[in-house]
C-alpha positions in Angstrom: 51.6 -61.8 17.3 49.5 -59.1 17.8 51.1 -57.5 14.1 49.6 -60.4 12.7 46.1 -60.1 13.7 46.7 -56.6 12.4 47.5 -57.5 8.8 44.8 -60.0 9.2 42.0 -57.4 10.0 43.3 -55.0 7.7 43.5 -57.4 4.7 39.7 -58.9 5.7 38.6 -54.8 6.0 40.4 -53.8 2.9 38.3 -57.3 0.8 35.3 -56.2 2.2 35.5 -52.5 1.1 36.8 -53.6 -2.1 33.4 -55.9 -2.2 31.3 -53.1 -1.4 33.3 -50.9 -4.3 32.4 -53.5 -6.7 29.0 -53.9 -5.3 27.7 -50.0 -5.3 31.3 -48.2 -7.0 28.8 -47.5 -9.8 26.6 -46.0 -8.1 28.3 -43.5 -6.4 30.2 -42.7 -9.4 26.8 -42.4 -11.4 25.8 -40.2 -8.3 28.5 -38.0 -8.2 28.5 -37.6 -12.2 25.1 -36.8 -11.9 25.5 -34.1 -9.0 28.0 -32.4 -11.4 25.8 -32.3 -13.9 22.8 -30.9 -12.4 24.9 -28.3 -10.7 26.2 -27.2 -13.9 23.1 -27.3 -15.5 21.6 -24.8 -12.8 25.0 -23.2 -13.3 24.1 -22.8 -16.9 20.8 -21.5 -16.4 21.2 -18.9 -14.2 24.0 -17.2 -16.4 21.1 -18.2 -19.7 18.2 -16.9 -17.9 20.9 -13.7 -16.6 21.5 -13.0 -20.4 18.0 -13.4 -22.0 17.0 -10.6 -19.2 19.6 -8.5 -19.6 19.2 -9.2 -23.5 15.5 -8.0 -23.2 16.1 -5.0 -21.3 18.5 -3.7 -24.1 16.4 -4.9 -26.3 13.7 -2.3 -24.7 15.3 0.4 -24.3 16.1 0.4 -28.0 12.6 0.1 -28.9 11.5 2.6 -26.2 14.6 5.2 -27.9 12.6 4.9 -30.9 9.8 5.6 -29.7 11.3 8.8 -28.0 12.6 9.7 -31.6 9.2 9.8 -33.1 10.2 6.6 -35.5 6.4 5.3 -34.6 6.4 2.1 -36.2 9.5 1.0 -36.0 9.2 1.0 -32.1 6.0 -0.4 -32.9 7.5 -3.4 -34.1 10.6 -4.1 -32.3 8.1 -3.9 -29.0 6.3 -6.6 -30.8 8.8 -8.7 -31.7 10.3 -8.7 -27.9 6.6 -9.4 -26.9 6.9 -12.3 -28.7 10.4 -13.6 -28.3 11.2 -11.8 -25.5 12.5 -13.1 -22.0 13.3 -11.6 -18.3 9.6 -10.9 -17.8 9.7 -8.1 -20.6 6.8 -9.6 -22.7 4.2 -8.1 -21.1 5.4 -4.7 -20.8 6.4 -4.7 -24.8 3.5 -5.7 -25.6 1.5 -2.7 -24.2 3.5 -0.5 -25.7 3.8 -1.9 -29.1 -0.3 -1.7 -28.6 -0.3 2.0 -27.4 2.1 2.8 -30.7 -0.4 0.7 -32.3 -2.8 2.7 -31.6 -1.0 6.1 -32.6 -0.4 4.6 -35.4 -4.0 4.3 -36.1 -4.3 0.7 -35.8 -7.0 0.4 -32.7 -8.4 -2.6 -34.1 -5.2 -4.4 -34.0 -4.1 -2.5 -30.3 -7.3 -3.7 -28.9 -6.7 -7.3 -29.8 -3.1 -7.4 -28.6 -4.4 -5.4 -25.0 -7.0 -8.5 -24.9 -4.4 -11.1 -25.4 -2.4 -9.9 -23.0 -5.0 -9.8 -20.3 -6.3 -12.9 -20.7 -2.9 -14.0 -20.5 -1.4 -16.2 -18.0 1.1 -13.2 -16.7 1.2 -11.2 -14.1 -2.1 -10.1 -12.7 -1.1 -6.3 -12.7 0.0 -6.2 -16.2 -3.3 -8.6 -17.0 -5.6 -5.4 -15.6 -3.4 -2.5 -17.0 -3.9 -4.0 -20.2 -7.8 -4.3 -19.8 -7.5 -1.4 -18.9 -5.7 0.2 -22.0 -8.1 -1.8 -23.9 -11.2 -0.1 -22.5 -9.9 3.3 -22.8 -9.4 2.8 -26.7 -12.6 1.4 -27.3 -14.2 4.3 -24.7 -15.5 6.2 -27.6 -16.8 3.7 -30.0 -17.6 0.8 -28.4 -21.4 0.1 -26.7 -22.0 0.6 -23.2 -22.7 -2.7 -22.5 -19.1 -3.8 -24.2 -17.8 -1.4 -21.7 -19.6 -2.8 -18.7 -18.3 -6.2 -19.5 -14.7 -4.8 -19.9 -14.6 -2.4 -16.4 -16.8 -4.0 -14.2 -14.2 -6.6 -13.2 -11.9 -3.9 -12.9 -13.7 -2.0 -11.1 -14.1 -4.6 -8.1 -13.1 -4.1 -4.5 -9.6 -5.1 -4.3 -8.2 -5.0 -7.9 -5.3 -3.0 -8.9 -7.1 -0.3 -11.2 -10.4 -0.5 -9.2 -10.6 3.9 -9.3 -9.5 3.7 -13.0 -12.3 2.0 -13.9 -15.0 3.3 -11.7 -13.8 6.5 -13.4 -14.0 5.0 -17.1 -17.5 3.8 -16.3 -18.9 7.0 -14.7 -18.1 8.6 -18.5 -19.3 5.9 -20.3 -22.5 5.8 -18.6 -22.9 9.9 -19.1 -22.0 9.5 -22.7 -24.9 6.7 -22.8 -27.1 8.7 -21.3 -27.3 6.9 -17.9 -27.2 9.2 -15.3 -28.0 7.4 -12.5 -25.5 5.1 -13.4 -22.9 7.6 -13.9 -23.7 9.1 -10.6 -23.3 6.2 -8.9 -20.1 5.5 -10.0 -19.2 9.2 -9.4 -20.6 8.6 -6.2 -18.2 5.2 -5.2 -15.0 7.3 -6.7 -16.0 10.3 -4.1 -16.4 7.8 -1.1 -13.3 5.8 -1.9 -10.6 7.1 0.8 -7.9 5.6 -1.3 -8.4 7.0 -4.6 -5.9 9.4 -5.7 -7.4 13.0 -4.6 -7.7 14.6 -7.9 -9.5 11.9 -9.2 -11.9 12.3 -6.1 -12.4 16.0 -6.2 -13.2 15.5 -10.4 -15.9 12.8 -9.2 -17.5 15.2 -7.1 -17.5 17.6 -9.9 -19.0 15.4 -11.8 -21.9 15.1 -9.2 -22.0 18.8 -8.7 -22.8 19.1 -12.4 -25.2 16.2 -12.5 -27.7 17.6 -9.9 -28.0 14.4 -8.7 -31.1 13.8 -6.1 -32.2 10.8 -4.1 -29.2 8.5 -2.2 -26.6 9.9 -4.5 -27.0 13.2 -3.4 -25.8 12.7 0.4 -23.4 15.2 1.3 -20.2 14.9 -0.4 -16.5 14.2 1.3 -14.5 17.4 2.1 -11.4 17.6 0.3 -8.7 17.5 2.8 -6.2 19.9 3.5 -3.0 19.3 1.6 -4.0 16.8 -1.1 -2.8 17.7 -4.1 -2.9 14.3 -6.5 0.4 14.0 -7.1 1.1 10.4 -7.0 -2.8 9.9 -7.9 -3.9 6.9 -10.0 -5.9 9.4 -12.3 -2.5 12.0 -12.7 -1.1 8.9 -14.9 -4.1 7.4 -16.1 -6.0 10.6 -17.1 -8.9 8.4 -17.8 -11.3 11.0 -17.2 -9.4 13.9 -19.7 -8.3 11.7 -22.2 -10.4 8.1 -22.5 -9.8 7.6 -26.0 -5.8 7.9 -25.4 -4.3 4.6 -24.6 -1.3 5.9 -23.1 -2.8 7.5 -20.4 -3.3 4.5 -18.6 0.2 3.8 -18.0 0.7 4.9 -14.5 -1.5 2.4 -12.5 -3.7 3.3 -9.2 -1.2 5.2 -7.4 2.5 5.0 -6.8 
């Protein structure tokens, strides 16, 4: 008896799974077909995304051989074209050096508008200043001092990337403009800053030697310490100070 009530309950369990297969089968099935597709889909991308960066960075060093073999604009171009069609976060970077080729090439004008593109960007915020930055230094002979300002001053804030580049950059300008007190002043904030790069620091107070400054600016400057040499200094790759009107100076950032 008890074999029968077996059967029974088996044959009422299997009708009501077989209910809830016709009631929700599709579902899962939908589900699960759907699961396999997304994974493979992530699948895909990752090996896409894998190739377009490892695409780009041969892509770049190509352009950046070129560039070592003194073939100016072809560089030029082939960093410009991975600026544009680039991917694996290469676009930036190309497009910085297809401006400072740009720019050996003799084309500032068209340098200076691809450096502004780029930082006003929506890319990484580094990159965004270096090419400000780049930008500024080309222009540092021919452009106004009040086109300067409005180019370094962000720069030169508290907390940003390039902040001793800048203050540099704007200490010249404001020489070259005549401005002394201004230059001093920024002379002055480059000479107090304990984390600019220490050649940069000892040129500042140079620079304030030579001035003659008197009034607040003239308070005793900072002793170089024992030791620093500037190698891994902000101004050792920027040379801002040597060389503004080079755009490839800039290419070291603050310090390293």
């Amino acid at each position: 008896m008890s074999d029968i009530f077996r059967e029974v309950e088996e044959d009422l369990r299997r009708e009501r799974y077989e209910s809830l297969w016709d009631t929700y089968g599709a579902y899962v099935i939908g589900g699960a077909v759907a699961l396999i597709v997304a994974v493979g889909a992530v699948s895909w991308w990752n090996a896409s995304t894998k190739t377009a960066a490892e695409d780009a960075a041969r892509a770049f060093v190509a352009a950046d051989q070129l560039a070592e073999e003194g073939n100016t604009e072809e560089a030029a171009a082939a960093f410009a074209t991975l600026a544009e069609e680039g991917n694996g976060g290469y676009e930036a970077v190309a497009g910085i050096r297809a401006a400072g080729l740009m720019a050996e090439a003799g084309d500032v004008d068209g340098a200076v508008a691809r450096l502004d593109a780029i930082a006003a960007g929506g890319g990484d915020d580094t990159l965004r200043s270096l090419a400000a930055l780049r930008a500024a230094m080309l222009l540092a002979d021919t452009a106004s001092i009040d086109d300067l300002n409005i180019r370094l001053a962000p720069l030169a804030e508290e907390g940003e990337p390039f902040r001793f580049s800048a203050l540099e950059l704007l200490g010249f300008a404001a020489l070259k403009a005549g401005d002394e007190d201004a230059a001093a002043n920024n002379f002055q904030m480059l000479a107090d800053a304990a984390g600019a790069p220490p050649l940069m620091r000892e040129r500042a107070r140079d620079m304030l030697r030579g001035l003659q400054v008197d009034g607040p600016v003239a308070r005793q400057l900072p002793a170089t310490p024992a030791g620093e040499t500037g190698e891994a200094g902000e101004a050792d790759d920027t040379g801002a100070a040597e060389a503004p009107d080079t755009e490839e100076n800039a290419s070291g950032g603050e310090a390293q």
